[in-house]
PATORDREN-513650 format. One record per atom (N, C-alpha, C, O): residue in one letter; x, y, z. Coordinates in pm, whole numbers, plus 32768, in hexadecimal, padded with zeros to 4 digits. Example, Ala and Ser with C-alpha at 12.3 -4.5 7.8 and 13.67 -1.06 7.14 Angstrom:
A85277DC7830C A84CE7E3E830C A85287EB6830C A85907EB4834E S85057F1F82C4 S85577F9682CA S850A80038313 S853D80728324 
***
This chain:
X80547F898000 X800080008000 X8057807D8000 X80BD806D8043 X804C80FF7FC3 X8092814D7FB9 X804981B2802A X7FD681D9803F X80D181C58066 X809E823B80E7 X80D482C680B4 X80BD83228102 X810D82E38053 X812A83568022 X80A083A0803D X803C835B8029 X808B8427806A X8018849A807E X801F84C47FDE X807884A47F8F X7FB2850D7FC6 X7F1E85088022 X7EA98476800E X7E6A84487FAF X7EBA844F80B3 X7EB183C080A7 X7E2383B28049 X7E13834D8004 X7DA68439804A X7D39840C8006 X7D5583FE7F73 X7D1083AE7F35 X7DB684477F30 X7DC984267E92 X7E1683BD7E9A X7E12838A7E29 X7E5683807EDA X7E97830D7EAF X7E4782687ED3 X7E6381F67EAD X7DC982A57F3D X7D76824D7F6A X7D9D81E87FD7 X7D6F81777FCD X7DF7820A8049 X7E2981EB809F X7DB581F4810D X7DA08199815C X7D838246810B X7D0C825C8169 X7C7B8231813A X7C1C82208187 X7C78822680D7 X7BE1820B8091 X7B4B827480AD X7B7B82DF80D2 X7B19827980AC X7AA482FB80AD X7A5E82E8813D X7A1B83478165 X7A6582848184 X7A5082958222 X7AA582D08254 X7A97833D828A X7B1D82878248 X7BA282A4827F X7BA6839A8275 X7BAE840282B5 X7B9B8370821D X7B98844581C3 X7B21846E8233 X7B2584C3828C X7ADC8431821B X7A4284A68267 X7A7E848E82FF X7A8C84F9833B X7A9B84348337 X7AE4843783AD X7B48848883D1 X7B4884CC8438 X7B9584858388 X7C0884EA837B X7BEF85638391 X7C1485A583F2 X7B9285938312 X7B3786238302 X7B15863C8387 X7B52869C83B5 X7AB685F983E9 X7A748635844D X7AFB864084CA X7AFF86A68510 X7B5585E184DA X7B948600854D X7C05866A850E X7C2186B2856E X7C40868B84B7 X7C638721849A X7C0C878D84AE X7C2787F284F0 X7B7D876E8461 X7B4B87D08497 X7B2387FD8506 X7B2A8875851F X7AE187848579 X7B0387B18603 X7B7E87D58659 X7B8F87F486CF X7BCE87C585EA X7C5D87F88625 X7C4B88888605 X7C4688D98662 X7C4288A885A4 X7C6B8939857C X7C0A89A685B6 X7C238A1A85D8 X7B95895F85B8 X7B1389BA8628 X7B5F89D3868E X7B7F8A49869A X7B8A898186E4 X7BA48957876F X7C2389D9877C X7C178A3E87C1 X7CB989AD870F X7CE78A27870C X7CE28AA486FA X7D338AF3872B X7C708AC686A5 X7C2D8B698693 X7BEC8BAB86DD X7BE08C2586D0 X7BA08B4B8761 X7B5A8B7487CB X7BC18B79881E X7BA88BD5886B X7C598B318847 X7C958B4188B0 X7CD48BC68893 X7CFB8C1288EC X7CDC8BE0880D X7D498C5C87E8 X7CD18CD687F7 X7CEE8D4C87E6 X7C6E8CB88810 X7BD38D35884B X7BBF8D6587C0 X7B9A8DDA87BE X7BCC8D2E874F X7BB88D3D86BF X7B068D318689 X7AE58D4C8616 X7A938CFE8705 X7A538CDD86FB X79DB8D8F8728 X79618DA28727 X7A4E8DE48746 X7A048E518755 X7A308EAF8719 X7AA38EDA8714 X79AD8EE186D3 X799D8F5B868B X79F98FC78686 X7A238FFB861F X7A238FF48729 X7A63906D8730 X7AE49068873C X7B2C90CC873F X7B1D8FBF8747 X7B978FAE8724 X7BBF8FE386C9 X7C14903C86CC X7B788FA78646 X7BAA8FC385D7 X7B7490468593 X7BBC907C853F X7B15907285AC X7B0590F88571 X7B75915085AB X7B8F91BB8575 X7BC3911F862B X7C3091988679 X7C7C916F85FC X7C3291B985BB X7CD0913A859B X7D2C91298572 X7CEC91B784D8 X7D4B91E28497 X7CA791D384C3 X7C6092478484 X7CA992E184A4 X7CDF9340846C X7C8192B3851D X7CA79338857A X7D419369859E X7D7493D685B7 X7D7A92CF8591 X7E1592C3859F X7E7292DF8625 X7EE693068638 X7DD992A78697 X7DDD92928713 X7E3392268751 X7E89922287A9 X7DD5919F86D1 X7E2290F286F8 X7E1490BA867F X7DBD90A5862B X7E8890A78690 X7E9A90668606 X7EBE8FE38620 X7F288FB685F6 X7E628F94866E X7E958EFC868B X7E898EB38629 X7ED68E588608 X7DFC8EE685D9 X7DA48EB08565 X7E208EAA850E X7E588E3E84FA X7E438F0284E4 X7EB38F0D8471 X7F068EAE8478 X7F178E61841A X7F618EA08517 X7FF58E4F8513 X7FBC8DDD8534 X80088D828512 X7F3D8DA78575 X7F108CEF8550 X7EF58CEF84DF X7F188C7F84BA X7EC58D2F8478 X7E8A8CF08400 X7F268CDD839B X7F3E8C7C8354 X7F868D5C83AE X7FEC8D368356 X80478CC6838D X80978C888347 X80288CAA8454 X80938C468458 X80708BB98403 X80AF8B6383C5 X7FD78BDA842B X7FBD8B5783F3 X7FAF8B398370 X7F908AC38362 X7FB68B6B831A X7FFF8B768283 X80568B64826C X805D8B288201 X80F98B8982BD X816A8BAA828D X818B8B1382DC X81E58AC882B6 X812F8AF78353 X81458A67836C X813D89C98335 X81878967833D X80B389E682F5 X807A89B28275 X80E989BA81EE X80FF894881C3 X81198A0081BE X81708A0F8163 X81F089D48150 X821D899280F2 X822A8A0181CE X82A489AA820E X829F89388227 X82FF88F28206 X821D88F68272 X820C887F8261 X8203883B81D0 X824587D381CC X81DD884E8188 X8199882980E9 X822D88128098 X825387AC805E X8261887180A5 X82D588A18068 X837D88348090 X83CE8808803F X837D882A810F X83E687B18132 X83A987378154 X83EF86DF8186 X832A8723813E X82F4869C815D X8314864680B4 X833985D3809E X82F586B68058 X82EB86897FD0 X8386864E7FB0 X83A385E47F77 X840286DE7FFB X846986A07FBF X8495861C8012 X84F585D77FF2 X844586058079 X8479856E80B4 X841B851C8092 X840384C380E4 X83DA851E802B X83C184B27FE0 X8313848F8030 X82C68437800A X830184D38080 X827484C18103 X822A84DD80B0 X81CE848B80B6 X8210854C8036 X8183858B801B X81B285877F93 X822985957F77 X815085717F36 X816285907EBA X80EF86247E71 X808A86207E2A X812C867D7E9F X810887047E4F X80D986FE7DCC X809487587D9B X810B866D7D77 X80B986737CCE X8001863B7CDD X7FA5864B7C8D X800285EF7D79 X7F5685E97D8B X7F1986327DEA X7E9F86297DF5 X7F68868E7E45 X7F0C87217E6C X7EC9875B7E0E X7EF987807DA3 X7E3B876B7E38 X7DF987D87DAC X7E0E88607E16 X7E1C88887E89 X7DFE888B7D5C X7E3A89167D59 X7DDE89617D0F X7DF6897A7C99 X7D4C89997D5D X7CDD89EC7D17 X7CF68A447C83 X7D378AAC7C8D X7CD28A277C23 X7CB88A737BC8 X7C9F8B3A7BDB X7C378B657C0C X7D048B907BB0 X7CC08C387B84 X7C8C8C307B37 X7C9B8BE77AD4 X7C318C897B54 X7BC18CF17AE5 X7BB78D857B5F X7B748DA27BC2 X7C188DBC7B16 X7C348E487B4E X7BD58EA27B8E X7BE58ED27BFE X7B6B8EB67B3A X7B1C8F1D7B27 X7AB48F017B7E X7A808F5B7BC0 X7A878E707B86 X7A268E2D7BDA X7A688E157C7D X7A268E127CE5 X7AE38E087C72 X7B318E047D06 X7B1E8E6B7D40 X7AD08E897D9B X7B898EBD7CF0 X7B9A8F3F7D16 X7AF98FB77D57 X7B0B901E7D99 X7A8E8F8E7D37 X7A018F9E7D46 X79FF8F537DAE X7A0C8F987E14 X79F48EE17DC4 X79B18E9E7E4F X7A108EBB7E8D X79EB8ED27F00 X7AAC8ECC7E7D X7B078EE97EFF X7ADB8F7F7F2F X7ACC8F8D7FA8 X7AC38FF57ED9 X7A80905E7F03 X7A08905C7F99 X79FF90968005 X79B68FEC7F49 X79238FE17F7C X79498FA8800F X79298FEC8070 X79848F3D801E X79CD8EE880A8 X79F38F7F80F4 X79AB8FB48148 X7A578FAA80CE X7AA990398114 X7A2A90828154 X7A0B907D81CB X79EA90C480F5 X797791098146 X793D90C68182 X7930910081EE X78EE90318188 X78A98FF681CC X79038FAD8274 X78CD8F6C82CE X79838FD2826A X79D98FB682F7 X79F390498333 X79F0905E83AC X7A09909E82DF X79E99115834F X79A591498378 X79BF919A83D2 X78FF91298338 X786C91488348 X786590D083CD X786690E68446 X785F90708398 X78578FF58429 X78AE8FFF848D X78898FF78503 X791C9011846F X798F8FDC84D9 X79A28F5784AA X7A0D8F2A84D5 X795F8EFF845C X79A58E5E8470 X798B8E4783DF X79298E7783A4 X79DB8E0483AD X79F88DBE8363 X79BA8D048376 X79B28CCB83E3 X799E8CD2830F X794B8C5A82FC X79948C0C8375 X795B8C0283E2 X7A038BDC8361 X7A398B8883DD X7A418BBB846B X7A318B6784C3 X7A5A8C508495 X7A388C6684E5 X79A88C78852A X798D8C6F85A2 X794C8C9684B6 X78D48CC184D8 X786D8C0E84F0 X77FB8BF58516 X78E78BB484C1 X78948B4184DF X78BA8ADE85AA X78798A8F85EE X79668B3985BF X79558B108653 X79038B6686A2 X78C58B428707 X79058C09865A X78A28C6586B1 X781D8BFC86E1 X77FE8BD58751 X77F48BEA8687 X77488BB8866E X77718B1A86C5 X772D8B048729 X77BA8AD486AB X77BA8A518729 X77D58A84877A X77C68A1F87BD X77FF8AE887DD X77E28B10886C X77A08B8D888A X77C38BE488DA X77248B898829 X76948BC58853 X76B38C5E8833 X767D8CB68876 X76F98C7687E1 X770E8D0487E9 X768D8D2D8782 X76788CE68720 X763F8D97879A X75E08DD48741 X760B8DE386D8 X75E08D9C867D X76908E6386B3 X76B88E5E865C X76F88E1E85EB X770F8E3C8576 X77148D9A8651 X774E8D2F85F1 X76E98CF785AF X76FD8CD9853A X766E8CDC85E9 X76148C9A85B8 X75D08CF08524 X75B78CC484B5 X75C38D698556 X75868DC684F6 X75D78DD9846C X75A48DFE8403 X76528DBB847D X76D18DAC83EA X76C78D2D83A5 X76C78D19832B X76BE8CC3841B X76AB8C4683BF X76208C59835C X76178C5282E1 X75D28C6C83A9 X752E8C9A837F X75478CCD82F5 X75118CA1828F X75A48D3582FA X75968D8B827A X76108D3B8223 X76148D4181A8 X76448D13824D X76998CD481A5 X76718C538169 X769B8C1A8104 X76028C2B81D2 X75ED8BAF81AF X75888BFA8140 X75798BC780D1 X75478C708162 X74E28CA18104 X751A8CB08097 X74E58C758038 X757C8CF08082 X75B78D358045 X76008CA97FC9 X76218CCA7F57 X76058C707FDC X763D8BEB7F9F X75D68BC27F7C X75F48B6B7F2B X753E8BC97F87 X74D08B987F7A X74A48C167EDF X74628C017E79 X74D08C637EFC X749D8CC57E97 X75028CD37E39 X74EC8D117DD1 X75848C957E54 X75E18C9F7DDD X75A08C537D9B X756D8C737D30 X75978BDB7DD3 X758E8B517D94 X74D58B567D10 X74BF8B157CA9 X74978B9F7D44 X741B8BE57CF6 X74308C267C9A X73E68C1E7C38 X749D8C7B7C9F X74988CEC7C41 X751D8C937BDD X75308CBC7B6B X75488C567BF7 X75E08C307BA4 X75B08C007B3E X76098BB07B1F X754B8BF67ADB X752B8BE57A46 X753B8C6C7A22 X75628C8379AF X751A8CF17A8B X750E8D7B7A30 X759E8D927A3D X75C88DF179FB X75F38D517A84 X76778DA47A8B X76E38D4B7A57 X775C8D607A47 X769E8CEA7A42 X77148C757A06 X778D8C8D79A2 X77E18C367990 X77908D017965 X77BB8D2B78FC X78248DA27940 X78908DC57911 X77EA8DD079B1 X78868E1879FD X78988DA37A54 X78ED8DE87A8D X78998D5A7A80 X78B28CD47AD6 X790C8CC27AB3 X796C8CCC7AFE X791D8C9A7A1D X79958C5179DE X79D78C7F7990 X7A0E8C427934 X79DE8CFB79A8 X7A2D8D777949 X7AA08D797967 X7AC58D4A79D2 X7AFE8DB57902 X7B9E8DCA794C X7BF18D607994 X7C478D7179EB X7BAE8CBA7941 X7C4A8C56796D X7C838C957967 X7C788D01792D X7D008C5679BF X7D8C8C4079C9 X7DC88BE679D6 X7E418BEA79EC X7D718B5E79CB X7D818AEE79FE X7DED8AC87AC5 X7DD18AF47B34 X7E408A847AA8 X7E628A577B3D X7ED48AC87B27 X7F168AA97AC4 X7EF78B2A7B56 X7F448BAB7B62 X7F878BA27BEC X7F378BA67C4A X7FED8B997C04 X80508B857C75 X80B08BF97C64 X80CE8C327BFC X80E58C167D03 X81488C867CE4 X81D98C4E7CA8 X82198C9B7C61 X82178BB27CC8 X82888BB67C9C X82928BD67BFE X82E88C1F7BCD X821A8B8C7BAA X81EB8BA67B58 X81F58C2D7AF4 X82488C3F7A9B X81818C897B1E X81828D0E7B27 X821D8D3E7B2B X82578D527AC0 X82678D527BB1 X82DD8D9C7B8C X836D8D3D7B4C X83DD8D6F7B52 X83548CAC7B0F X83A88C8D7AED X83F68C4F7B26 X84488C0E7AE5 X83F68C4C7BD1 X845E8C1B7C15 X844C8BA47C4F X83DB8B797C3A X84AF8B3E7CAE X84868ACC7CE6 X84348AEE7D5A X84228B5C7D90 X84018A6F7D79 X83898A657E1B X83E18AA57E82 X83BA8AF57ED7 X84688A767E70 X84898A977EF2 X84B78B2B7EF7 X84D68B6B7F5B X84B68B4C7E8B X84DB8C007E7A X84528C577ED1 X844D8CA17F33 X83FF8C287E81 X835B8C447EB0 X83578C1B7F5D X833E8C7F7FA0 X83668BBE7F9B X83538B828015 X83B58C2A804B X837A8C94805F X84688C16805B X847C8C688084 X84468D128090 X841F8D5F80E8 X845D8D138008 X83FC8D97801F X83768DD1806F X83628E3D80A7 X832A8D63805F X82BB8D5580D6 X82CF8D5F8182 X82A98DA581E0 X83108D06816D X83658D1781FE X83AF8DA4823D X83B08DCC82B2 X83EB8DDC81C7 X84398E3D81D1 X839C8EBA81FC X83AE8EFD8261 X83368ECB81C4 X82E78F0E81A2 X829A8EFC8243 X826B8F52828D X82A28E858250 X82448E3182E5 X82A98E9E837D X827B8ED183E3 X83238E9B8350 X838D8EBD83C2 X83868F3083CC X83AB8F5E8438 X83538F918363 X835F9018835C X82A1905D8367 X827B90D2836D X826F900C8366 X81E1900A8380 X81D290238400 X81A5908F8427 X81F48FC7844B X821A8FA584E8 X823F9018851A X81F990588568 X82A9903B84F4 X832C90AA8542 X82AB91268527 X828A91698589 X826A913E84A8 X823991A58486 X81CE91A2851C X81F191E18580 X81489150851B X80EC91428564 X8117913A85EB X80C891558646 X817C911D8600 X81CC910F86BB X81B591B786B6 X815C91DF8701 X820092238662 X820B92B08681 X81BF92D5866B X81C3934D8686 X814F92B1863A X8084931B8658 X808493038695 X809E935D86E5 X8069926C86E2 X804692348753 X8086927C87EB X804A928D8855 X80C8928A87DB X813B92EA8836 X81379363885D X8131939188CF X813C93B087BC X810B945F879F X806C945887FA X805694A98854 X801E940787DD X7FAA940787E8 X7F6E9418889A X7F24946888D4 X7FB293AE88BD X7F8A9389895A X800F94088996 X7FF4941B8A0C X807C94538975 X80CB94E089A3 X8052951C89B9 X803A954A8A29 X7FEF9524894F X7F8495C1892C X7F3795A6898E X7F1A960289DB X7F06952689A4 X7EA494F98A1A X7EA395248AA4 X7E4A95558AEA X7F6E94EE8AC7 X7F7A95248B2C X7F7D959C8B5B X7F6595CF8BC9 X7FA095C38AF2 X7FC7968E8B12 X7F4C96AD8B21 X7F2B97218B37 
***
């Protein structure tokens, strides 16, 4: 049997094995978004304000963690990166719903994954976000014969940055990193400037 990742494309796990998988990550990752207090509104709307920016440095650690992992697991032979999928661009249609998401997390405060631990520990507001995107997915899904035609506008097919600028993964990885370290350093000195002004 080949244990090379990702064990569901290679069928190491089989489709019980996957939906199993699925739920105890995902009760993992709830579990971590509520311990990091990610599960409230005014957490993350402070990172707006440029009060707390906790929101910011968990979401990039856990990217740049994710990455790093992906990235030396592949070169030790653990993961094979040619059966990670890798979502399809269409610019114009992204670039639109990434708009629409943006306003709809600083209008809410939460974002879908957060707004789904809000709502498992009874928060109103969490409940009231799930409420609405579930709508909101209900009315895409209605209207997507009239819009089908910007839906699928502007391939790009599978568009990657090493890609894009030409260079290797691991050029891309560092740079990220480099970008992650200076992200950090940046948000430590609001964070800092910020709570000086408080005290004074």
């Amino acid at each position: 049997m080949d244990v090379t990742a990702p064990l569901t494309e290679t069928g190491a796990l089989g489709a019980a094995g996957a939906l199993a998988a699925a739920l105890l990550v995902g009760i993992a990752f709830g579990w971590c978004l509520e311990r990091a207090g990610l599960g409230n509104a005014r957490k993350l709307v402070a990172q707006f304000y440029l009060t707390d920016l906790a929101v910011f440095k968990v979401m990039f650690s856990a990217i740049v963690t994710a990455m790093l992992g992906a990235f030396w697991l592949s070169r030790l032979g653990v993961l094979d990166l040619s059966l990670v999928h890798v979502p399809e661009t269409w610019l114009l249609p992204q670039l639109a719903g990434g708009a629409q998401f943006g306003v709809g997390m600083a209008t809410a405060g939460l974002c879908p994954g957060t707004a789904c631990v809000s709502a498992a520990t009874g928060r109103g507001d969490g409940l009231a976000v799930v409420a609405g995107f579930l709508a909101g997915v209900l009315l895409a899904g209605a209207a997507l014969p009239r819009i089908a035609g910007f839906f699928t506008s502007t391939a790009r097919g599978v568009d990657t940055l090493p890609a894009r600028l030409g260079v290797s993964q691991g050029a891309v990885v560092l740079l990220i990193v480099a970008l992650a370290l200076a992200g950090f350093a940046v948000a430590g000195r609001i964070e800092r400037a910020r709570g000086a002004r408080r005290v004074a």
